[in-house]
C-alpha positions in Angstrom: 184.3 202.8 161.7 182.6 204.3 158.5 181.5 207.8 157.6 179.1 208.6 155.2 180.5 210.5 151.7 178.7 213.7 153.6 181.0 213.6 155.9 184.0 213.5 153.3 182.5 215.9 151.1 181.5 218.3 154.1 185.2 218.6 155.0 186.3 218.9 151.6 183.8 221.9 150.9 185.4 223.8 154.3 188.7 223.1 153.1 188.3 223.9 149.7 186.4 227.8 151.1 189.0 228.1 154.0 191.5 228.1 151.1 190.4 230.6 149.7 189.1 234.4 150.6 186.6 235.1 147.9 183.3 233.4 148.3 183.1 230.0 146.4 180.1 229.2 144.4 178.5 225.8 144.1 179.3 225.5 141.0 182.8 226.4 141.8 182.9 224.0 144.6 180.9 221.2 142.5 183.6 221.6 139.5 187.0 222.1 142.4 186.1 219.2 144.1 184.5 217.1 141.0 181.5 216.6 143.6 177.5 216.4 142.1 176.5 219.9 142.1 173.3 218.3 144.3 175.5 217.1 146.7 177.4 220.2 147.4 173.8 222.3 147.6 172.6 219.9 150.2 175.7 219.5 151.9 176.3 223.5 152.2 172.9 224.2 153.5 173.6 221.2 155.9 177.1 223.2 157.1 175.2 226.9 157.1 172.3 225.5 159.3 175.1 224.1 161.7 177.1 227.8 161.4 179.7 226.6 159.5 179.2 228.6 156.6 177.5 231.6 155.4 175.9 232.0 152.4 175.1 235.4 150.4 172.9 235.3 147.8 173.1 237.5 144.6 176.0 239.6 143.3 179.0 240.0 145.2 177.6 236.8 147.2 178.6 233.4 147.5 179.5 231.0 150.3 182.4 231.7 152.9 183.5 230.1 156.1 181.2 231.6 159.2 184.0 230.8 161.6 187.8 231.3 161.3 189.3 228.1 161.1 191.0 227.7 164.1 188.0 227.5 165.4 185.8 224.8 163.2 186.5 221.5 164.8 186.6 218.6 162.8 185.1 216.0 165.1 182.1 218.8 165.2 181.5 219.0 161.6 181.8 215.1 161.6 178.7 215.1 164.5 176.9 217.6 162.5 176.7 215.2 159.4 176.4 212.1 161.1 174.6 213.1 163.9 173.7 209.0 164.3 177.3 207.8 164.7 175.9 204.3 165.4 178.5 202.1 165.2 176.8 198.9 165.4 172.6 198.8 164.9 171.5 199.1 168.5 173.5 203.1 168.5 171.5 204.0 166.0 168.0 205.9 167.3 165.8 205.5 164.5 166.7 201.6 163.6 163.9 198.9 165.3 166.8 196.5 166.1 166.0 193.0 167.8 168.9 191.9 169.7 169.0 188.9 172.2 171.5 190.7 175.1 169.4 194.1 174.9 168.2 195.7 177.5 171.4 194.8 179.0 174.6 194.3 176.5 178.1 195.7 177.2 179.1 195.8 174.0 176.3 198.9 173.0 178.1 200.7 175.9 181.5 200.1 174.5 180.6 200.5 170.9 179.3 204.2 172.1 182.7 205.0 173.9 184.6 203.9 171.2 182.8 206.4 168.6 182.9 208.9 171.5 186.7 208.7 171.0 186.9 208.9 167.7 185.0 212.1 167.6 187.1 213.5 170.6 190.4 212.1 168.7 189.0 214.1 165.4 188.5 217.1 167.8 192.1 217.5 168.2 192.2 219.1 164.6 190.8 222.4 163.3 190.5 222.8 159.7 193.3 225.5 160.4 195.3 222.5 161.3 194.7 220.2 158.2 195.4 223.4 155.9 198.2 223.9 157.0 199.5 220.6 155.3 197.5 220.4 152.6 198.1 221.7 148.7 196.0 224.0 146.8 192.7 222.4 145.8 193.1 221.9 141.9 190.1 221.1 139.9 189.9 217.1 140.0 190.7 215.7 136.7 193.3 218.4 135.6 196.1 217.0 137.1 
């Protein structure tokens, strides 16, 4: 199974602002994480739209975490981002796929249980969980 970079970078941006107490800028975050500062504008509108963030503009603002993080499930975030977690073409609701088994094929039902799992598996985690064991975000490049 693949993710897209979203979903790396969307987990990276909550664990870079669960890090931390102050609210994060995008350019902050863009520079931290050595992410296009494109990407993490799109990305934290994506994750403030799904409640995971907040965002405050103007002085004193910035972006924060909406939710503590015992409470931000990881295999949630990932379904936010990928919200079609097709593993093989005939998942995936927007793709015109031709297949000779469909209507009926076995393997679409077990492809879906298998991502199914995977999300559940990820669910297991909180971001609290994964920051626990992870170091300080440094800025990338400055090691």
């Amino acid at each position: 199974m693949r993710l897209s970079q979203a979903s790396d970078f969307a987990l990276r941006i909550l664990m870079a602002a669960g890090q931390s107490d102050a609210p994060q800028t995008v350019e902050k975050l863009s520079t931290q994480l050595g992410l296009a500062k494109s990407h993490v504008m799109k990305i934290v509108a994506h994750l403030a739209k799904g409640g995971y963030l907040e965002t405050t503009r103007g002085r004193g603002g910035g972006i924060r975490l909406a939710k503590a993080p015992e409470q931000i499930r990881l295999g949630d975030v990932v379904r936010l981002i990928e919200p079609d977690l097709g593993v093989v073409a005939c998942l995936k609701p927007d793709t015109e796929t031709s297949c000779a088994f469909l209507p009926r094929c076995a393997l679409k039902g077990a492809m879906a249980r298998a991502a199914e799992a995977f999300l559940d598996s990820l669910n297991t985690q909180t971001l609290a969980s994964i920051l626990v064991g992870t170091q300080r975000a440094v800025m990338v490049g400055s090691n």
